[in-house]
ROFI-204283 format. One record per residue (C-alpha): chain; x, y, z. Coordinates in pm, 1 decimal, padded with zeros to 6 digits. Each point is the difference from the previous one (the first is absolute). Layout:
// ROFI-204283
<node "A" <X Y Z>> ...
//
This chain:
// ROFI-204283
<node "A" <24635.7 02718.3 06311.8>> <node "A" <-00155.6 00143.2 -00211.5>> <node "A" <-00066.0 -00077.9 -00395.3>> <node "A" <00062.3 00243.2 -00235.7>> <node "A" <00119.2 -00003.7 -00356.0>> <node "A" <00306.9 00124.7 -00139.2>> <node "A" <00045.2 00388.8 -00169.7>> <node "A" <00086.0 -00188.3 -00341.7>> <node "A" <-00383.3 -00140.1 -00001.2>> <node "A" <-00093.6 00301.8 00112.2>> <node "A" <00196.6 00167.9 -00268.8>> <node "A" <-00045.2 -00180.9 -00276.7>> <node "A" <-00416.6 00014.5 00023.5>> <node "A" <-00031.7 00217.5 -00359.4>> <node "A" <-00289.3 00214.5 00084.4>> <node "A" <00167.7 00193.0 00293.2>> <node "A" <00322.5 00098.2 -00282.3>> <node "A" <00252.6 00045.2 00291.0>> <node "A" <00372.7 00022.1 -00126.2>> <node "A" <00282.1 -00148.4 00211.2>> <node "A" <00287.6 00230.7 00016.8>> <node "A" <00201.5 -00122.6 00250.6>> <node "A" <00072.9 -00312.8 00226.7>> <node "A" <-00102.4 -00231.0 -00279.6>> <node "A" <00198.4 -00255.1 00192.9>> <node "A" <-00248.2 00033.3 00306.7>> <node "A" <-00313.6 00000.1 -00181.7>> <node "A" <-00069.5 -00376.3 00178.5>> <node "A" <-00033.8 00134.3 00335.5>> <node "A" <-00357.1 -00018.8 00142.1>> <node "A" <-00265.3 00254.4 00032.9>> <node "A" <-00174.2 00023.0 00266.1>> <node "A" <-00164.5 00252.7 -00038.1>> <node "A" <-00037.4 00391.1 -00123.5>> <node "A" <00071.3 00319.5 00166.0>> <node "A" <-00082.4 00278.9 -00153.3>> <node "A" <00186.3 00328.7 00159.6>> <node "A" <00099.6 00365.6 -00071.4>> <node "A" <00183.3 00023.4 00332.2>> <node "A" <00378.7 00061.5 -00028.1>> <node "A" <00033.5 -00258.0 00261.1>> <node "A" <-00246.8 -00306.4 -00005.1>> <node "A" <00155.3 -00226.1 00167.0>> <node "A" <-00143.0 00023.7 00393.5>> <node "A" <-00310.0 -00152.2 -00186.5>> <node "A" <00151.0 -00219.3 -00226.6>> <node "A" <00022.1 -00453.8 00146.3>> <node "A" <00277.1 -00094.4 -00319.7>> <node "A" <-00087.7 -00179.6 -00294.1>> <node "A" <-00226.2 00319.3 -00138.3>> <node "A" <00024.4 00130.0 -00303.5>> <node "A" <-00033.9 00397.0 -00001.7>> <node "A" <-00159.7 00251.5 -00217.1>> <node "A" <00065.5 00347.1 -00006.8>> <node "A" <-00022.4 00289.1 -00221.9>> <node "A" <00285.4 00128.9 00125.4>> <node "A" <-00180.8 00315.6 00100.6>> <node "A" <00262.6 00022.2 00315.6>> <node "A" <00335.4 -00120.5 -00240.6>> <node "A" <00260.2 00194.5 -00159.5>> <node "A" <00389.4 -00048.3 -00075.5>> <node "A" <00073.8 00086.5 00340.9>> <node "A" <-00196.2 -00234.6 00228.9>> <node "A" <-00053.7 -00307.9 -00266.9>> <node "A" <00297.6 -00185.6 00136.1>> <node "A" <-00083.7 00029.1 00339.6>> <node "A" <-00348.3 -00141.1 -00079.2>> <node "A" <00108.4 -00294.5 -00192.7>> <node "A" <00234.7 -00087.7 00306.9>> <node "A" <-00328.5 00024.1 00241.4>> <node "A" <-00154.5 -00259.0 -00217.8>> <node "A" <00249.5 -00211.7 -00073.5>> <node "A" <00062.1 -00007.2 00403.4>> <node "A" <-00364.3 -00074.8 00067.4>> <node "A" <00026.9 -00296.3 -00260.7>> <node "A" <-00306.1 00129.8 -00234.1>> <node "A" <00016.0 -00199.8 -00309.1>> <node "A" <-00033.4 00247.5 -00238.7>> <node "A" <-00078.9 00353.3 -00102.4>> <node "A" <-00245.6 00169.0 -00268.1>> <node "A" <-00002.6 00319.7 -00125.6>> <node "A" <-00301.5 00115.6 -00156.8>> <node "A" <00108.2 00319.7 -00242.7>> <node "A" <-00190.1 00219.7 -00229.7>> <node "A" <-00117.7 00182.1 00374.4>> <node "A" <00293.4 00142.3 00224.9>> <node "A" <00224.0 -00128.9 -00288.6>> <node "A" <-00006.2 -00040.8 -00356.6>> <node "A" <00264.1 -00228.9 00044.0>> <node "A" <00195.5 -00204.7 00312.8>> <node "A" <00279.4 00230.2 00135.6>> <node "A" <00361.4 -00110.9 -00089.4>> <node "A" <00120.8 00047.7 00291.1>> <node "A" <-00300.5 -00260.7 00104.6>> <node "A" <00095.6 -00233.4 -00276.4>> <node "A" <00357.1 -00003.1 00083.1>> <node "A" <-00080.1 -00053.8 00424.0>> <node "A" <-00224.3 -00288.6 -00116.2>> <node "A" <00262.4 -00174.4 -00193.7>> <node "A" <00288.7 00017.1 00254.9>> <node "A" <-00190.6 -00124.3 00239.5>> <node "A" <-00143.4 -00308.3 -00208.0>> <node "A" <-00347.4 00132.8 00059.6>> <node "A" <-00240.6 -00050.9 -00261.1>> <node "A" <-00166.1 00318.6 -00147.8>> <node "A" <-00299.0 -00056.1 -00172.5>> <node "A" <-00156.4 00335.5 -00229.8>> <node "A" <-00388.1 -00039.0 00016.0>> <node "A" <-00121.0 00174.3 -00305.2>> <node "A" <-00256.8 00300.6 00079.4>> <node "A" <-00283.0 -00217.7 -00113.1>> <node "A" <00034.0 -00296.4 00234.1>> <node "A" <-00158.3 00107.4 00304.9>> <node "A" <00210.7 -00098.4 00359.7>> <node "A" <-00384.7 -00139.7 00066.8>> <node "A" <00071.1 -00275.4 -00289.0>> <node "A" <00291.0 -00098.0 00154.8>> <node "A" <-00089.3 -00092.5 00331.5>> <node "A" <-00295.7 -00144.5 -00148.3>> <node "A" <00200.8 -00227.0 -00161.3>> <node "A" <00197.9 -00093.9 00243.9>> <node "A" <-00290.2 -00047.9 00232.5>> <node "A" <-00134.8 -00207.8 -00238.9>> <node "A" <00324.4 -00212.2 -00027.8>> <node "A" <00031.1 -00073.4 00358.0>> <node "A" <-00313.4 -00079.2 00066.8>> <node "A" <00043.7 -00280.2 -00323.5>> <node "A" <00315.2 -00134.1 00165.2>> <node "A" <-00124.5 -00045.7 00342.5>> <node "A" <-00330.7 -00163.2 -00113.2>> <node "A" <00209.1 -00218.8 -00230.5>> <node "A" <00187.0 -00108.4 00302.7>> <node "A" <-00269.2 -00050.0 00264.5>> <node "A" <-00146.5 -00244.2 -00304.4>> <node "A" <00236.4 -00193.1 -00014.5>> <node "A" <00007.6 00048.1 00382.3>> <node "A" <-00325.2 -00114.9 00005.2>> <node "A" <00034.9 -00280.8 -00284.6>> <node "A" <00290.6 -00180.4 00223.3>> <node "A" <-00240.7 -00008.2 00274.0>> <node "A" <-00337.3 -00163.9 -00140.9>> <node "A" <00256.9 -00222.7 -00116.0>> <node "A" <00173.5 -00056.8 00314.3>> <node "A" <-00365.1 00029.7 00163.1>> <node "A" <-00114.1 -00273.6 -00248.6>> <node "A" <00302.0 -00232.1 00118.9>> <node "A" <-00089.3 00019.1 00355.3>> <node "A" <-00335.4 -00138.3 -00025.2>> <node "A" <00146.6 -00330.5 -00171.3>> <node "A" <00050.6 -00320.2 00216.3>> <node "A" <00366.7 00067.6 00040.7>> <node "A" <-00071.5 00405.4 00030.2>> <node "A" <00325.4 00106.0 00211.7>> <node "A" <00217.7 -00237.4 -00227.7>> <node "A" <-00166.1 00154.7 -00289.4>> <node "A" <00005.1 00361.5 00118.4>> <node "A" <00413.0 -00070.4 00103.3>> <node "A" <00038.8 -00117.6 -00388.8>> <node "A" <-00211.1 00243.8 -00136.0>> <node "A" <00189.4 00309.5 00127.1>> <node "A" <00358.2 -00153.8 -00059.9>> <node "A" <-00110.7 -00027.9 -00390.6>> <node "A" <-00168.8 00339.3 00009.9>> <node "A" <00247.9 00203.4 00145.2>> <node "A" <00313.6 -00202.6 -00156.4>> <node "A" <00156.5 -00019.2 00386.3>> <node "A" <-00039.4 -00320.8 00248.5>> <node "A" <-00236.9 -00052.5 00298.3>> <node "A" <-00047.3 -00196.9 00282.9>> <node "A" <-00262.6 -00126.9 00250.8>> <node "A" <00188.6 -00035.2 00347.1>> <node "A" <-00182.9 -00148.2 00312.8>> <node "A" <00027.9 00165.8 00319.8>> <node "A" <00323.7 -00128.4 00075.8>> <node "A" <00161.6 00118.9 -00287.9>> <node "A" <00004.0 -00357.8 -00205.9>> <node "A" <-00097.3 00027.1 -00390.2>> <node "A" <-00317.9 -00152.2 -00054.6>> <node "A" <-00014.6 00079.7 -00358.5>> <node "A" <00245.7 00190.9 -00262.3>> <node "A" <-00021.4 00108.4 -00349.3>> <node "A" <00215.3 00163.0 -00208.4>> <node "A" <00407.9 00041.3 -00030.9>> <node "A" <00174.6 00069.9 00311.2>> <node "A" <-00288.4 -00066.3 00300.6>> <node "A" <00300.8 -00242.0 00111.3>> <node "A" <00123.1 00303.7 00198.7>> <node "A" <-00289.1 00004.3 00221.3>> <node "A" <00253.2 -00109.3 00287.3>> <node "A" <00166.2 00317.3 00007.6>> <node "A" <-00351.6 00191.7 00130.6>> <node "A" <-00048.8 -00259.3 00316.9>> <node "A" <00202.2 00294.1 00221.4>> <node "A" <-00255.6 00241.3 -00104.6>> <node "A" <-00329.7 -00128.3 00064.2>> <node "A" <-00006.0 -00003.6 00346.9>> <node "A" <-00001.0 00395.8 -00050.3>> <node "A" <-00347.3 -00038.6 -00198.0>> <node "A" <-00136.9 -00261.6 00256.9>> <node "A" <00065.2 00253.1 00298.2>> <node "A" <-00057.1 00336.2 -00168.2>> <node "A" <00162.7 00338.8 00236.5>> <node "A" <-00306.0 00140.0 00187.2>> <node "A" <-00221.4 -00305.2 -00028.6>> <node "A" <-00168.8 00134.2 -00273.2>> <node "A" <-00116.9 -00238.7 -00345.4>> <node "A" <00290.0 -00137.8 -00180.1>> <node "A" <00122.7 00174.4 -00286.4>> <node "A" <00246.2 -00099.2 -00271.9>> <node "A" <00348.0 -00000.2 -00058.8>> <node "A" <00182.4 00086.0 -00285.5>> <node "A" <00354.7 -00098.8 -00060.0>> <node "A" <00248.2 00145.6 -00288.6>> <node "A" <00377.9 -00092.9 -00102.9>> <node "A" <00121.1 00083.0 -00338.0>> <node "A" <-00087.9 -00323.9 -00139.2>> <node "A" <-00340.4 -00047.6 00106.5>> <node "A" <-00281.0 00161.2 00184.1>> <node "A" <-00215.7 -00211.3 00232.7>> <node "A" <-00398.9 00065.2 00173.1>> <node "A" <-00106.8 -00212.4 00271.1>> <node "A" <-00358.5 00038.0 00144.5>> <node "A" <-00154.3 -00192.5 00276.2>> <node "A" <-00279.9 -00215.6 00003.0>> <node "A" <-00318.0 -00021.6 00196.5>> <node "A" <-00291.5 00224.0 00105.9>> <node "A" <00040.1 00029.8 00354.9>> <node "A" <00335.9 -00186.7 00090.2>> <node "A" <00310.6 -00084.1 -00256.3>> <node "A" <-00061.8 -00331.8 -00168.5>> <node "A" <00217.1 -00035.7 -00213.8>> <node "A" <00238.3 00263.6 -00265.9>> <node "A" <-00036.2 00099.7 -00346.5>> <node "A" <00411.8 00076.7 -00199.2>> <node "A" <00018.8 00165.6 -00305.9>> <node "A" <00319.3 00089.6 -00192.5>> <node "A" <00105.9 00179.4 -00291.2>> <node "A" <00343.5 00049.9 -00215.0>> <node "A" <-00156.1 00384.0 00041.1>> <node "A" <-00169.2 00263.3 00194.6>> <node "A" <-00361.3 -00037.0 00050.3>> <node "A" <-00207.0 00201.6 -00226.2>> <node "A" <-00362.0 00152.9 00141.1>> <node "A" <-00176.0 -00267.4 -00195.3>> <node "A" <00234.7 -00292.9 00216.8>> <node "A" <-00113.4 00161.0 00276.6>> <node "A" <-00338.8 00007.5 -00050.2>> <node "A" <00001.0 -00391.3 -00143.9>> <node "A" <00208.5 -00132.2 00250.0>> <node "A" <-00198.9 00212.6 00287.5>> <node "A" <-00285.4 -00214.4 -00197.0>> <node "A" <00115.0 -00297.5 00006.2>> <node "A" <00096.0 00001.8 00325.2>> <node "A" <-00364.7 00083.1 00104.3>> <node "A" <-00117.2 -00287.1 -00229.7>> <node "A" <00226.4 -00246.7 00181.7>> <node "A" <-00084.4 00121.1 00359.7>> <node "A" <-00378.1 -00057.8 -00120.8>> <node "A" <00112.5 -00369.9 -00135.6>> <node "A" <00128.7 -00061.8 00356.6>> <node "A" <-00245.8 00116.9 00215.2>> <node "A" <-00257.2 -00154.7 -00193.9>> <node "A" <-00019.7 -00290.2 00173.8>> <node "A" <-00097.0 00184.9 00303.4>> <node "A" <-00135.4 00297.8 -00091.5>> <node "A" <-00201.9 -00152.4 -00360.9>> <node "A" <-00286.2 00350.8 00031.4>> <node "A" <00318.7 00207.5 00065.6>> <node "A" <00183.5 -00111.6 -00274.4>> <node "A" <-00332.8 00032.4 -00225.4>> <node "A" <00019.2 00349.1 00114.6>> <node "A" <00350.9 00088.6 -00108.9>> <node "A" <-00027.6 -00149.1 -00388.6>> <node "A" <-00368.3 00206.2 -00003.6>> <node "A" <00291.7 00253.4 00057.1>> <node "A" <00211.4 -00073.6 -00297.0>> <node "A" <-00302.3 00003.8 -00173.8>> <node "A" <-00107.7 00326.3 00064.8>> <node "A" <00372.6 00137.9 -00056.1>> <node "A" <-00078.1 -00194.3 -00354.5>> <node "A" <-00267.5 00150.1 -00068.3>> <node "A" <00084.0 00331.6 00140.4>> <node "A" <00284.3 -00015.2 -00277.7>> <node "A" <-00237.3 -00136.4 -00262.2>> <node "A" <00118.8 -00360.9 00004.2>> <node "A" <-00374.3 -00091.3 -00028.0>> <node "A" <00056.2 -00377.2 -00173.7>> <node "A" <00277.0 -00079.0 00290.6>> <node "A" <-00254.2 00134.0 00236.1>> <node "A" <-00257.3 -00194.0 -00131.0>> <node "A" <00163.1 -00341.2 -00046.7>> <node "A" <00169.0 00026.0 00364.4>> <node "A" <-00361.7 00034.9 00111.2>> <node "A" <-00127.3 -00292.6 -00199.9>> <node "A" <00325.3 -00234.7 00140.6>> <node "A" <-00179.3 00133.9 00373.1>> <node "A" <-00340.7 -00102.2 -00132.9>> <node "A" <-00069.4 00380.9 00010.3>> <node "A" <-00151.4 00261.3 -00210.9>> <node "A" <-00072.9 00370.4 -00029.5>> <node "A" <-00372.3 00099.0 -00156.1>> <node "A" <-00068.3 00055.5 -00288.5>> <node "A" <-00115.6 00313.1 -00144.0>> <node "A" <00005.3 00409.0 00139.5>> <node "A" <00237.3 -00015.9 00300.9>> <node "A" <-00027.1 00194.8 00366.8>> <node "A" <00328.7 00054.4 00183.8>> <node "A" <-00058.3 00061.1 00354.4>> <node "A" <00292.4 00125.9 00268.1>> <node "A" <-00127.5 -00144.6 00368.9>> <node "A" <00176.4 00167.7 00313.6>> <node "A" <-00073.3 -00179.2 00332.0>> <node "A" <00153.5 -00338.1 00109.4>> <node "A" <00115.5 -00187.9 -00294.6>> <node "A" <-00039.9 -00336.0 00144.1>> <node "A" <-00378.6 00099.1 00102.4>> <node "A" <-00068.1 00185.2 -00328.4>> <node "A" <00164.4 -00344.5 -00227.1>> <node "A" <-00283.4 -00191.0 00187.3>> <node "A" <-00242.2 00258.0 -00039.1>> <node "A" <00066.3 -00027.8 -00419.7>> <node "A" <-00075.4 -00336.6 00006.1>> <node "A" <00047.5 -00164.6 -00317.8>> <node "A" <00099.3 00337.1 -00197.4>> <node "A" <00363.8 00061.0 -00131.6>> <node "A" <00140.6 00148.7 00332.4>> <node "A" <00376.0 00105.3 00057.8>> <node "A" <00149.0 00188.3 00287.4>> <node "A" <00220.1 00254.4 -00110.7>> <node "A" <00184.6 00250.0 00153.8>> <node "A" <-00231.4 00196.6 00283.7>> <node "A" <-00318.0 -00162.3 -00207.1>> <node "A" <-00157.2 -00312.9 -00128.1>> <node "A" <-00102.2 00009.8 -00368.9>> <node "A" <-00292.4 -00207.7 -00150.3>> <node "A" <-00110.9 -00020.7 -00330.8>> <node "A" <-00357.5 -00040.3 -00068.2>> <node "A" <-00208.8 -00001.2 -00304.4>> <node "A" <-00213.4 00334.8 -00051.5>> <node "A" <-00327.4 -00118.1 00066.8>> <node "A" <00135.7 -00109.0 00377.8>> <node "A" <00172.7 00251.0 00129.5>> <node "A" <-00279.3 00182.1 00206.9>> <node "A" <-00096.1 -00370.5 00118.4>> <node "A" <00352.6 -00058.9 00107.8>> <node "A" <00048.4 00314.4 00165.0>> <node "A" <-00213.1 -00002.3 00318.8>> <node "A" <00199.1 -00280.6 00075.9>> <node "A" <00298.1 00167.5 -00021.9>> <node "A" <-00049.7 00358.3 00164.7>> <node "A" <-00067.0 -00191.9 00323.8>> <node "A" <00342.8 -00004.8 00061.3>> <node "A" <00186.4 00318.4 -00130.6>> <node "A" <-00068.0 00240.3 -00294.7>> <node "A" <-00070.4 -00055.2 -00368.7>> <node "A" <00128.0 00134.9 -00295.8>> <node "A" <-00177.0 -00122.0 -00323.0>> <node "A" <00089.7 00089.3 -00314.4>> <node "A" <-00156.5 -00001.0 -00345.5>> <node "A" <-00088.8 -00316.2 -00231.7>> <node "A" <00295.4 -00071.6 -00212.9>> <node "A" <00117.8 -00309.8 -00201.1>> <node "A" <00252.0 -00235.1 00067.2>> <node "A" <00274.9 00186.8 -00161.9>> <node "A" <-00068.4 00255.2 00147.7>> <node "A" <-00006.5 -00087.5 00385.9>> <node "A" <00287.6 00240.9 00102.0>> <node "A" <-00182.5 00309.8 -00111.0>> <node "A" <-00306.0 -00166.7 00249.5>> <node "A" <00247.8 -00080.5 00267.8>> <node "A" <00098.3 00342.4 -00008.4>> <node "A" <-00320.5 00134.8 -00019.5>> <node "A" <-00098.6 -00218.9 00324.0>> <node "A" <00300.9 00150.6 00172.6>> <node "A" <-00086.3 00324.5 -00075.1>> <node "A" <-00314.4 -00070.2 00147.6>> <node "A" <00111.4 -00139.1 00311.8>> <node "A" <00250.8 00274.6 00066.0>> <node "A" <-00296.4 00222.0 -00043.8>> <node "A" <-00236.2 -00209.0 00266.0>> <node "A" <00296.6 -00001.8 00254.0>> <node "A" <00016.4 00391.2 -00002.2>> <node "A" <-00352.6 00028.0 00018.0>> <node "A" <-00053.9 -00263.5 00244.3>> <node "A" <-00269.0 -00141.6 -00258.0>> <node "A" <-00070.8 -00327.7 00031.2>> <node "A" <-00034.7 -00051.9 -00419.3>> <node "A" <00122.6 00209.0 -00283.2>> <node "A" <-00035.6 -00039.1 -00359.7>> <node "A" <00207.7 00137.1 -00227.1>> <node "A" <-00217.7 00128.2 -00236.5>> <node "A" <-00175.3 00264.4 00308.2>> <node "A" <00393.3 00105.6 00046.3>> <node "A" <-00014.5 00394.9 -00097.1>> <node "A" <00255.0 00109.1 -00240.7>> <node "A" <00132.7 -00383.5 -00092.8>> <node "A" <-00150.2 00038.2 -00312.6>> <node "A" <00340.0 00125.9 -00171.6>> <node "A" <00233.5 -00210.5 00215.5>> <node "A" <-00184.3 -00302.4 -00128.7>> <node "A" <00118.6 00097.1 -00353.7>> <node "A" <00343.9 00014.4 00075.7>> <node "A" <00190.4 -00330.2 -00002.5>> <node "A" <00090.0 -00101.1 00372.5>> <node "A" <00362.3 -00097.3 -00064.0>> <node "A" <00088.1 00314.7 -00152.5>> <node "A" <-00213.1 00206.8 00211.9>> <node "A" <00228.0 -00164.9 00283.4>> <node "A" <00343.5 00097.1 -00191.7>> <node "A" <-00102.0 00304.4 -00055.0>> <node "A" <-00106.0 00073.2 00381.9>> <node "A" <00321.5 -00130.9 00100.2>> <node "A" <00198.7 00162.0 -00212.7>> <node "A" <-00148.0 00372.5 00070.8>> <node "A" <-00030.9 -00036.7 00371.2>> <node "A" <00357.9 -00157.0 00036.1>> <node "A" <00147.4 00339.3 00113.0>> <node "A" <-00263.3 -00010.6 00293.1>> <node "A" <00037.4 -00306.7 00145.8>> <node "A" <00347.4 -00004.5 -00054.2>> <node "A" <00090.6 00353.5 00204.7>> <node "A" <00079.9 -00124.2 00328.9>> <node "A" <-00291.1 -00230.9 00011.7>> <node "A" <-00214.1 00265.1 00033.1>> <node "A" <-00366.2 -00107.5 -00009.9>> <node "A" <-00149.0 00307.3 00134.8>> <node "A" <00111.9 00143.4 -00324.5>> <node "A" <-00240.6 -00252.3 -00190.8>> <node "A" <-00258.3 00045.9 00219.6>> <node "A" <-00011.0 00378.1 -00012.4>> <node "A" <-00003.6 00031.8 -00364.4>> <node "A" <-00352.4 -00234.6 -00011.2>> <node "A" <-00159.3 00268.5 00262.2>> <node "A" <00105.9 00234.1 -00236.1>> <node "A" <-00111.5 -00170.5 -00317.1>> <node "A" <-00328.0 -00076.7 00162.3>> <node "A" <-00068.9 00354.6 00178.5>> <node "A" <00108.6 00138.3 -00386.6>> <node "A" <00239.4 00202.8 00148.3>> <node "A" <-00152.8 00210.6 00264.6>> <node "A" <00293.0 00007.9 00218.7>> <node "A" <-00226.0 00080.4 00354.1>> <node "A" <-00281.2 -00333.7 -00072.1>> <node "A" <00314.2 -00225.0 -00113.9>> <node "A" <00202.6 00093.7 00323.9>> <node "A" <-00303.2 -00042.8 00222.7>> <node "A" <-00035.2 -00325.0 -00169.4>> <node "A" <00341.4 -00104.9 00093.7>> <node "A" <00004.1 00139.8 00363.3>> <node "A" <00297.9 00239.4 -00089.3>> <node "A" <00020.7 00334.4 -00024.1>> <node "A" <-00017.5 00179.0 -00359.4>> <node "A" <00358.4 00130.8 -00014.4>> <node "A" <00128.6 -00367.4 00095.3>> <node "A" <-00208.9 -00111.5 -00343.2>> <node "A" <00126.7 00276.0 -00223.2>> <node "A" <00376.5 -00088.7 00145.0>> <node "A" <-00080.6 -00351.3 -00111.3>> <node "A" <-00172.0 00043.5 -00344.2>> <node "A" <00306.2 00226.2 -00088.7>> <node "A" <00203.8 -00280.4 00073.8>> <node "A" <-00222.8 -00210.7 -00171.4>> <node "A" <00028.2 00184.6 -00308.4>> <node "A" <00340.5 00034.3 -00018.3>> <node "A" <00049.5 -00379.3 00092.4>> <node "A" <-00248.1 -00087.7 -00330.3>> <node "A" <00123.9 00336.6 -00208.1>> <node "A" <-00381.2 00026.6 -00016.4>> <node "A" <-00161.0 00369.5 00004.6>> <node "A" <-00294.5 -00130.8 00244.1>> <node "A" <-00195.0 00273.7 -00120.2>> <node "A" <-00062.2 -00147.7 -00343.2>> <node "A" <-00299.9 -00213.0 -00088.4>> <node "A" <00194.3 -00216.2 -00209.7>> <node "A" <00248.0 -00119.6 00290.4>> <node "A" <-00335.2 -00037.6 00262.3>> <node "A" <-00134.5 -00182.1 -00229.7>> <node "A" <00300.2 -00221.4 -00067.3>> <node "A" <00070.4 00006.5 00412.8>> <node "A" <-00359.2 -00062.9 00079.5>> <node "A" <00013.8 -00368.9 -00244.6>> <node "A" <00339.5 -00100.6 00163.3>> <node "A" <-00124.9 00053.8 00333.4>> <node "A" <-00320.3 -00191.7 -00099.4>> <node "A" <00115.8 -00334.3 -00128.1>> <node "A" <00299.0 -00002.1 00397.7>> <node "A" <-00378.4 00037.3 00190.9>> 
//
């Protein structure tokens, strides 16, 4: 889901002098995000939720009702019409379409560029979802935080009933309550018939969780334990589960199977909250970070900070870091080093797998190194290299001016239409040959293994997919970036 504000705030920012002249009663439905078009029919590349600007160029009296219905149909949110171009002013016939259909019509004065607008709403998206994933984040050093007391599943159990305003529950592995907090874990009873589908999961695979609904209440149960079910983790809510439940319930329910297992498994649990802390930091939660390493008897250096992004075995490349901050992750271990030993700690480290390092940075500003030690890495596993820095990367100098989270939106966002046709990856990968062979259609095929009228078939499709003339600089350039930060 994802959050966007509404076409009031949007509206109502002064500099931008947009007048509402219709659907003033919809004005708090969300934006997500801005389309601008001069086809008569823009909905095949339209998700819902967009608002639309045009000029109008393709509108008059005859086809504006027709064109309201397409939108209204495809569930945009809203539509502005920039005049003083095709139009001194917004058709009537427009005007009157809009307001049957309880579509709002917004007139964008000839001096507020369409640019300004999605800028804005770029800009207000990207505030909303970072002011969620704080708090996100804020739930779980606090959550993280409770774990490590004496009583840390008891405490995580109470923490996450107060935080989210719901109940949970601890359950054994046969179903009994072992500890409950908050109004209403009393129904716990009524989930014993469906945990024997989490302890024998179809296909064998992991466990996964369950999720339960009725009108009244709205229930998550996740199983405990690393490598067997130990025991089950109930949530429940008087309402649906927002992203930012999710993500602090998928939390705590990792901070719980760590309190578990850490009788057995004490350096595996140690590994898992290093985890948390690096999500912490990663979101900039550098004091939680810092005083959930202090509660471990841990630290990070001090000073200039190298990030470096270890493929290889992670168990063999954690005992190769030795006492350095070191965190699987994903298809990579990450450790944390201060500047002055990173080339000691590499040699170490490039015995088992590739290296990615990336530049000295400070503590608040470890995700720009993480992805710079990524970048890195991607780079040595293409090149079969056994260490790359990301400083000797050619042409990163831009991309490491761009901020990585909206570098990433952005990607998405253009290249949706690719990898959303049919799953069509050759697509993707044919418009990188041809980005990287600047458009010489015989060296990009060649490249490819497919013969040069197959590649012109699919950049054709390609640009009408993106609505992109290929043949500008300005869209390469903008391809060649998206396709840069998905490497």
């Amino acid at each position: 889901m994802v959050v966007a504000p509404t076409l009031r705030t949007v509206v109502r920012r002064l500099p931008l002098k947009l007048g509402v002249l219709t659907g003033q009663d919809a004005l708090d439905r969300p934006v997500r995000w801005v389309a601008v078009s001069e086809l008569e029919d823009p909905t095949p590349f339209l998700e819902g939720g967009e608002l639309v600007l045009t000029t109008g160029m393709r509108l008059d009296a005859g086809n504006a009702g027709p064109y309201v219905d397409r939108l209204v149909g495809k569930g945009v949110t809203g539509l502005g019409f920039g005049v003083g171009l095709g139009h001194e002013a917004i058709p009537a016939g427009l005007v009157e379409a809009a307001a049957r259909a309880g579509l709002p019509l917004i007139e964008v004065p000839r001096d507020t560029p369409f640019v300004a607008i999605g800028k804005l709403v770029s800009d207000l998206i990207a505030a909303e979802q970072y002011d969620e994933i704080r708090r996100a984040f804020a739930t779980q050093g606090r959550l993280t935080r409770a774990a490590l007391l004496p009583e840390g599943p008891r405490a995580v159990v109470d923490g996450l009933a107060r935080e989210l305003g719901g109940w949970a529950a601890l359950l054994d592995e046969a179903g009994a309550v072992r500890h409950a907090a908050g109004e209403g874990a009393g129904r716990t009873a009524d989930l014993l018939p469906e945990l024997e589908r989490l302890r024998r999961p179809a296909g064998g695979g992991a466990p996964a969780s369950l999720a339960l609904s009725t009108p009244r209440e709205h229930v998550i149960v996740h199983p405990l334990g690393a490598r067997r079910v130990r025991g089950f983790f109930a949530v429940g809510l008087d309402r649906p589960f927002t992203p930012v439940a999710h993500t602090v319930v998928n939390a705590a329910g990792s901070l719980l199977t760590l309190a578990i297992e850490h009788g057995r498994e004490h350096l595996a649990a140690e590994r898992r909250v290093r985890s948390a802390v690096l999500r912490l930091l990663l979101a900039g939660q550098v004091r939680a970070a810092q005083e959930t390493l202090e509660l471990l008897g841990d630290g990070l250096p001090g000073g200039p900070l190298v990030v470096l992004a270890a493929g290889g075995d992670q168990e063999a490349v954690l005992e190769a870091a030795g006492d350095e901050f070191a965190v699987a992750a994903g298809d990579r271990t990450v450790v944390v080093v201060a500047a002055d030993r990173a080339e000691d700690t590499v040699p170490a480290l490039r015995e088992h797998g590739p290296v990615g390092i990336g530049s000295p940075v400070g503590l608040d500003d470890l995700r720009a190194g993480l992805d710079q030690a990524d970048r890195a890495l991607a780079s040595a596993r293409r090149a079969a290299e056994p260490v790359m820095r990301f400083a000797d990367l050619a042409g990163q100098g831009l991309l490491s001016l761009l901020d990585p989270g909206m570098t990433a939106a952005f990607s998405s966002a253009l290249l949706a239409p690719l990898r959303e046709y049919g799953s069509r990856a050759d697509l993707l990968e044919s418009l990188r040959a041809y980005l990287a062979c600047n458009g010489h259609w015989d060296a990009a095929a060649q490249r490819l293994g497919v013969h040069r009228h197959t590649l012109r078939y699919r950049m054709r499709r390609v640009a009408e997919l993106l609505g992109r003339d290929l043949d500008d600089p300005a869209a390469r350039a903008e391809l060649w970036v998206a396709l840069a930060v998905t490497e």
